[in-house]
Each structure stands twice: as structure tokens, then as C-alpha cells.
N, C-alpha and C positions, 0 to 999 in steps of 0.2 A: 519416784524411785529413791530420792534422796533420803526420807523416812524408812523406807525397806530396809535399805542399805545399813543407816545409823545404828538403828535396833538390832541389824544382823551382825554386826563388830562391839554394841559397845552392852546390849542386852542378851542376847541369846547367844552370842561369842559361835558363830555358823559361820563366819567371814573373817578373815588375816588381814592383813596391811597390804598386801599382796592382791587380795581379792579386789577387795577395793579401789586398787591402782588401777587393774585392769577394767575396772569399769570408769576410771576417767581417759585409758585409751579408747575404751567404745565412744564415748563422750556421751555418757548414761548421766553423767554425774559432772562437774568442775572440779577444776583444781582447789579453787574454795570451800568448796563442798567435802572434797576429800580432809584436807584440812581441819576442817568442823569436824569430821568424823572421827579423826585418826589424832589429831593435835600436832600436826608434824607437816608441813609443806612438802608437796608434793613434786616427786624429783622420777623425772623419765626417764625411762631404762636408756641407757648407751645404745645407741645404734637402732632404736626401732623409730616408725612414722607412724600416726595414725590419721595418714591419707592414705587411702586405699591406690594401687596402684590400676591404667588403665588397660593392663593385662589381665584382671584379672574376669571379664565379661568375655574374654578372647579363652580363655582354657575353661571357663565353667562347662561346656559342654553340652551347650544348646544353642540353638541356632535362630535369627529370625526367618519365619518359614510363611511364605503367603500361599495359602493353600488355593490350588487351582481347580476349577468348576468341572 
């Protein structure tokens, strides 16, 4: 992904700085990577995680269901 990405910011200009970051919250990519990409050390928005919390398997809206014979 890290090639994708590079060529999407610094060749085909498809991807911002912005873009980018959001793909080292996915952890598609590292912060060194973003780095390489962008020439700028990579700085986390205020106030967000990118640990998923364990609510979020509780509101998805499916259920473990064992089907009966």
C-alpha cells in the first residue's frame, strides 16, 4: 500500500496530506511512511484513537445466532 499511496500524493496528486494521515489512523501505512510520503512527521489529530472501541461489535447490529435443528 505504501507505493499506492506515494504515487497517489506525490505523482498523480489523487491523495492530500490529509488523505494520507488517515490512512496511518487505519494503520495501512506508519508514521515513517507517512513521513517518506509527505516530508513532514506525522502529527495525530487532537482528540481521536485509533483503537477501535469494544462497543463497537455491541451496536453493529448482528448477533451471534446458533441455529437450531
Amino acid at each position: 500500500m505504501f507505493i499506492t499511496f506515494k504515487f497517489a500524493y506525490q505523482l498523480w496528486n489523487t491523495m492530500t496530506k490529509e488523505d494520507v494521515a488517515a490512512q496511518v489512523a487505519k494503520s495501512a501505512i506508519t508514521a515513517d511512511q507517512y513521513k517518506t510520503i509527505v516530508g513532514e512527521e506525522y502529527q495525530a489529530p487532537v482528540g481521536t484513537s485509533t483503537v477501535a472501541s469494544d462497543s463497537t461489535a455491541a451496536t453493529s447490529g448482528t448477533a451471534n445466532v446458533t441455529p437450531t435443528a
